[in-house]
C-alpha positions in Angstrom: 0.5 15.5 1.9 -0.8 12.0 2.2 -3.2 10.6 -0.3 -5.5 7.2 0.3 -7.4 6.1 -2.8 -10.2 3.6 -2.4 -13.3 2.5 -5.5 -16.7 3.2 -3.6 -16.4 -0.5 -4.2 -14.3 -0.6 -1.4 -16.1 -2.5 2.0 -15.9 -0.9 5.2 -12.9 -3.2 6.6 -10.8 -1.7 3.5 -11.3 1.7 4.2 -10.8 1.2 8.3 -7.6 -0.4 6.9 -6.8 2.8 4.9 -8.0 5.4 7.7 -5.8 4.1 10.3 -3.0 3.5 8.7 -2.6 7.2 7.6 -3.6 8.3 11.1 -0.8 6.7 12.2 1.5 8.6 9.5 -0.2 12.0 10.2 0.9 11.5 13.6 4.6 11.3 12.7 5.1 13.6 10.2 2.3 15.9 10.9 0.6 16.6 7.0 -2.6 17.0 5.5 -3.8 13.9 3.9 -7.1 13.4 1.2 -9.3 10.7 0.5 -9.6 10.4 -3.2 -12.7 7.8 -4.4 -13.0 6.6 -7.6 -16.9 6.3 -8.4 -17.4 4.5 -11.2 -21.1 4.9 -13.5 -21.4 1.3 -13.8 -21.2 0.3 -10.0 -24.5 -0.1 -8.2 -24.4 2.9 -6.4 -23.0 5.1 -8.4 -25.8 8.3 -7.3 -25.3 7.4 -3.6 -21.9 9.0 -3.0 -23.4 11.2 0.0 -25.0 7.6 1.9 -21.2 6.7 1.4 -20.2 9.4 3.2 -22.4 9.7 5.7 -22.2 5.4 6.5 -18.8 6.1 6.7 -18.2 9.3 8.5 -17.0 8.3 11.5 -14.0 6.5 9.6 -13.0 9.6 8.0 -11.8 11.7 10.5 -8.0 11.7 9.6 -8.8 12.6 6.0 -8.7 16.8 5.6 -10.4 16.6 2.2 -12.5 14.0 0.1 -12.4 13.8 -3.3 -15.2 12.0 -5.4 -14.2 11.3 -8.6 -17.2 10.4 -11.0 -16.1 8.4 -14.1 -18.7 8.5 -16.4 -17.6 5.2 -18.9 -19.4 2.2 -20.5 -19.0 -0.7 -18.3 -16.6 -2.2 -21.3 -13.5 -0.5 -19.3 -10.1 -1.3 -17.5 -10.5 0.2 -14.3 -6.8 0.4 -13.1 -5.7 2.0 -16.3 -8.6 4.5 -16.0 -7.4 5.4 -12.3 -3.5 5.5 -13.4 -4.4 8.2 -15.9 -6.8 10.1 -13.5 -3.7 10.1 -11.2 -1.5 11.2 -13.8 -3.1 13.8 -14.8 -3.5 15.0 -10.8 -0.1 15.4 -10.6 0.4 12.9 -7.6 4.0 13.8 -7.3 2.8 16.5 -5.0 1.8 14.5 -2.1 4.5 12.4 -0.1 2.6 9.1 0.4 -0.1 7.5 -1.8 -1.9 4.7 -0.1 -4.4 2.0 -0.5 -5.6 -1.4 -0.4 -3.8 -4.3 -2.4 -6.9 -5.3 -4.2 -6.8 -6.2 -7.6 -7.1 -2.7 -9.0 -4.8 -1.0 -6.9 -2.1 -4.0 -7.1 -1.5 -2.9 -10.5 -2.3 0.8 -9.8 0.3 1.5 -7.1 3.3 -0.1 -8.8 2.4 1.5 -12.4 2.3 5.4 -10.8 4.7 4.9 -8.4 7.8 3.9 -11.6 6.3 6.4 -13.8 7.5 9.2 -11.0 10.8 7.4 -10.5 9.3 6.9 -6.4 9.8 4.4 -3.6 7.3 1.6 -4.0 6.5 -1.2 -1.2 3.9 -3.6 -1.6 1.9 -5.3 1.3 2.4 -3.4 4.2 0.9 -4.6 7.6 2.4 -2.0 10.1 4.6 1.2 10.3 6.9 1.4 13.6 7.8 4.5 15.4 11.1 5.3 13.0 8.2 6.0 10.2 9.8 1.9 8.9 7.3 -0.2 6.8 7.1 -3.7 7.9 5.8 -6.1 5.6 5.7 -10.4 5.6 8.4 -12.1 3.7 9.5 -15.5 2.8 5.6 -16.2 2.9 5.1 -14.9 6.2 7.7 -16.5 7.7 9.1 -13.3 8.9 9.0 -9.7 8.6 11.0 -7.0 6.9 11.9 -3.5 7.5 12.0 -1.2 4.6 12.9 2.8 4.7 11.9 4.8 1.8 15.0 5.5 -0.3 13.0 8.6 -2.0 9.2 10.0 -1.9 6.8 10.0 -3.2 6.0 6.9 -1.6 3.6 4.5 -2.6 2.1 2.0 -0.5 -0.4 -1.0 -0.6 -1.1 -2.4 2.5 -2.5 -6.5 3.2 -5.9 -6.8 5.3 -5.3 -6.0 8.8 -6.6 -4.5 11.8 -5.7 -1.4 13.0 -7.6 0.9 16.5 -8.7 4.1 14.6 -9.8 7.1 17.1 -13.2 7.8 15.0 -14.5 11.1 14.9 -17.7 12.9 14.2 -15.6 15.6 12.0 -16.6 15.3 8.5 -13.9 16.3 6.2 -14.7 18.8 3.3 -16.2 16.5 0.3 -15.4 17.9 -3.6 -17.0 16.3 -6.6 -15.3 15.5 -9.9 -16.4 14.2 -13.1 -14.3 12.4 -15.5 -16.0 11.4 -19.2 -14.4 8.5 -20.7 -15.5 9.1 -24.0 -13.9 6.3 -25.9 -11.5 3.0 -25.2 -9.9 0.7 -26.9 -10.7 -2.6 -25.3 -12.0 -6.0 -26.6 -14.5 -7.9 -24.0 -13.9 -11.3 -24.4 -15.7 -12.8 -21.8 -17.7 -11.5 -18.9 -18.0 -14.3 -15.6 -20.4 -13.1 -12.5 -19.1 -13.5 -9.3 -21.1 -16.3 -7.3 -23.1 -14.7 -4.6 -22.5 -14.8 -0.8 -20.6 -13.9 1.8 -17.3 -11.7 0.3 -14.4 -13.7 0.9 -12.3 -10.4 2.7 -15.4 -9.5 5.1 -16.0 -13.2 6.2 -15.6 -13.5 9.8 -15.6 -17.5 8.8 -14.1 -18.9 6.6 -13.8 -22.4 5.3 -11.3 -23.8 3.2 -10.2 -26.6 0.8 -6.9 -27.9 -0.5 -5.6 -30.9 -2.1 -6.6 -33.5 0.7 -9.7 -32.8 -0.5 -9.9 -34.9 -3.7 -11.6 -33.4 -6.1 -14.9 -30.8 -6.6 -17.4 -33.5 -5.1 -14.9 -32.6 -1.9 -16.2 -28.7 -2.1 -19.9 -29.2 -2.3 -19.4 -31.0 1.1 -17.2 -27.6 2.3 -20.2 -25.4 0.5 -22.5 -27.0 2.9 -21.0 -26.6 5.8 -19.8 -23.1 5.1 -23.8 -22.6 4.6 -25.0 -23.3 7.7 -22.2 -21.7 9.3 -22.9 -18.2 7.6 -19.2 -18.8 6.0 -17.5 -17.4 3.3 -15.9 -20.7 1.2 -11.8 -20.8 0.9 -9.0 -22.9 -1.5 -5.2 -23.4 -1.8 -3.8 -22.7 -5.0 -3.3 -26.7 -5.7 -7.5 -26.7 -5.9 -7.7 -23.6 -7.8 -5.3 -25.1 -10.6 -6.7 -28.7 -10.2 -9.6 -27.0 -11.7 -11.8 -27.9 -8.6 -12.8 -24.4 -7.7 -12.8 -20.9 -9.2 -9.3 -18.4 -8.8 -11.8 -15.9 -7.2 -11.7 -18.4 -3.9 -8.2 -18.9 -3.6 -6.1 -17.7 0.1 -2.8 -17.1 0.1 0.6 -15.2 -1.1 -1.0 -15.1 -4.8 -4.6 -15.4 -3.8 -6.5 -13.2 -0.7 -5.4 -12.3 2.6 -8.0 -12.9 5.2 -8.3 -12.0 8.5 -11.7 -14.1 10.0 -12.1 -14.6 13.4 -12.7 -18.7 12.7 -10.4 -20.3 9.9 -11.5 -24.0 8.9 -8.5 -25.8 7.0 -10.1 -28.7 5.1 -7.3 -30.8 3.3 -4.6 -28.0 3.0 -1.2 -29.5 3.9 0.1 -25.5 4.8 2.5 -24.5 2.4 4.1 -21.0 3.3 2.5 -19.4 0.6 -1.3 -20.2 1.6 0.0 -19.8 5.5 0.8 -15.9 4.0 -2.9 -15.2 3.5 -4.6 -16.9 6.7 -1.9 -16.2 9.7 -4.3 -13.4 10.3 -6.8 -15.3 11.4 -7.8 -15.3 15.2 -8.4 -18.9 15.2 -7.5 -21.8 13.1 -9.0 -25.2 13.4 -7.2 -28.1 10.5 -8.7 -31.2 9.5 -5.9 -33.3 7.6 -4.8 -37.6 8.2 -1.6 -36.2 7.8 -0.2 -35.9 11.7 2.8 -34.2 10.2 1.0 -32.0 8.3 2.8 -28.2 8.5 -0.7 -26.6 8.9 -1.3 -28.1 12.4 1.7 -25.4 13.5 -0.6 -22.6 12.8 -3.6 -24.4 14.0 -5.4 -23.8 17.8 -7.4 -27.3 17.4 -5.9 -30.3 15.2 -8.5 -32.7 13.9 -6.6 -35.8 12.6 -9.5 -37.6 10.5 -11.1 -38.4 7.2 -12.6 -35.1 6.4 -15.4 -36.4 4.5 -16.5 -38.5 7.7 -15.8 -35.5 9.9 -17.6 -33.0 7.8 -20.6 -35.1 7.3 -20.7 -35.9 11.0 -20.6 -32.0 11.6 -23.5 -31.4 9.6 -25.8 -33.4 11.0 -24.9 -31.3 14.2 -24.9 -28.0 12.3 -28.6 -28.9 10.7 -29.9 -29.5 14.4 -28.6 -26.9 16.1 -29.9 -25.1 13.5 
């Protein structure tokens, strides 16, 4: 058996990611696989499993069986701990592969499960060859490795990337189960709302800041133009811990993996590990005075200028065509 686990939280690109990915390992070893969602009372649409299915059908035709699982809880909850119990007390051991997105709940889910049943665990997976080998970046994406299972069940987490899928109109059988949380042991110490906009994994733009930016003044000019281009916004990790931008922005091997189709590189010099969460990207352009910057490898345009003149020159152009 093959299991894929998503949150009804999970975006459309995730679950694609998901679908395909056990398509291709239904085609090699030939086993059912399941769809188990973890619905959650506190998300927004908690009562609309069925729109979910049906928005999603089409994306669901290698999945045999979907499971909802309804977790009625206070929102004052730690999701992945919830889910590695739920999981637990399933008795995953039965199915051969457990899949699912590295977000941050299942980045600490998948590792957890996977030691508690003594199984093979790989981390970040982009594809799976023809000798059923997972390949996954290494060295931050500098090249790729092969790994075989030593032992199953396997566990798997796999980076943003795009996969065909042959979508069907078969809609897989759809059980419903409900999980009360009745108490938990947690302390909320803070709570901090995610800015709204454009989701930082479905932006088919995305425009970025690093060091060579200077400071947060830098940002509000990269907030502008990521405005008027219907962008999401981007960092390094040196802005994040400047203190110039929230973690929540930050691309790379300890950040997000994006896949846009336009990747805008304000100021980032292109260390490996921010290279490991952008060489997805179907086109990169770099603005940077460094001519030797190592960013301008990975880049399809170069733009060797002031950013702050260039950016400000590129609005005024943005704000008419607009």
């Amino acid at each position: 058996m093959i299991l894929g686990l998503v949150t009804l939280e999970n975006n459309q690109k995730e679950l694609k990611t998901i679908s395909s990915f056990v398509q291709k390992i239904k085609e090699k070893i030939n086993k059912k696989a399941e769809l188990w969602v973890f619905n959650f009372k506190f998300f927004p649409n908690f009562e609309n499993f069925d729109n979910y299915i049906e928005q999603n059908k089409n994306l669901l035709s290698p999945f045999d069986k979907v499971v909802n699982f309804k977790v009625l809880c206070d929102s004052n909850v730690y999701i992945p701990e919830i889910i590695e119990n739920i999981l637990l007390e399933e008795k995953i051991n039965e199915f051969e592969y457990v899949v699912s997105v590295g977000d941050v709940i299942f980045s600490e889910v998948i590792p957890f499960v996977g030691a508690k049943f003594n199984g093979s665990i790989i981390t970040q997976v982009e594809a799976i060859d023809e000798n059923l080998l997972f390949l996954t970046p290494s060295f931050g994406g500098k090249c790729i490795s092969y790994f075989k299972p030593a032992k199953k069940p396997v566990f798997l987490t796999l980076r943003s990337f795009d996969h065909d899928i042959k979508e069907g109109n078969k809609v897989p059988e759809v059980n419903s189960k409900e999980v009360e949380i009745k108490s938990y042991d947690i302390e909320l110490i803070d709570r901090v709302k995610q800015e709204e906009g454009i989701k930082l994994e479905e932006a088919r733009i995305v425009v970025s800041g690093g060091r060579g930016v200077g400071g947060k003044e830098g940002f509000e000019l990269i907030k502008k133009v990521a405005s008027l281009l219907g962008a999401a916004i981007g960092a390094s990790r040196a802005a994040v811990d400047a203190g110039w931008i929230d973690p929540q922005y930050q691309v790379g091997q300890t950040g997000k993996t994006v896949s846009p189709d336009l990747y805008i590189a304000v100021g980032i010099s292109g260390a490996s590990q921010h290279i490991a969460g952008m060489n997805k990207s179907k086109f990169v352009v770099s603005i940077n005075t460094d001519p030797d910057a190592p960013i301008f490898n990975y880049s399809n345009i170069g733009i060797i200028h002031d950013y702050k003149e260039f950016l400000t020159e590129f609005i005024k152009l943005l704000e008419v065509s607009n």
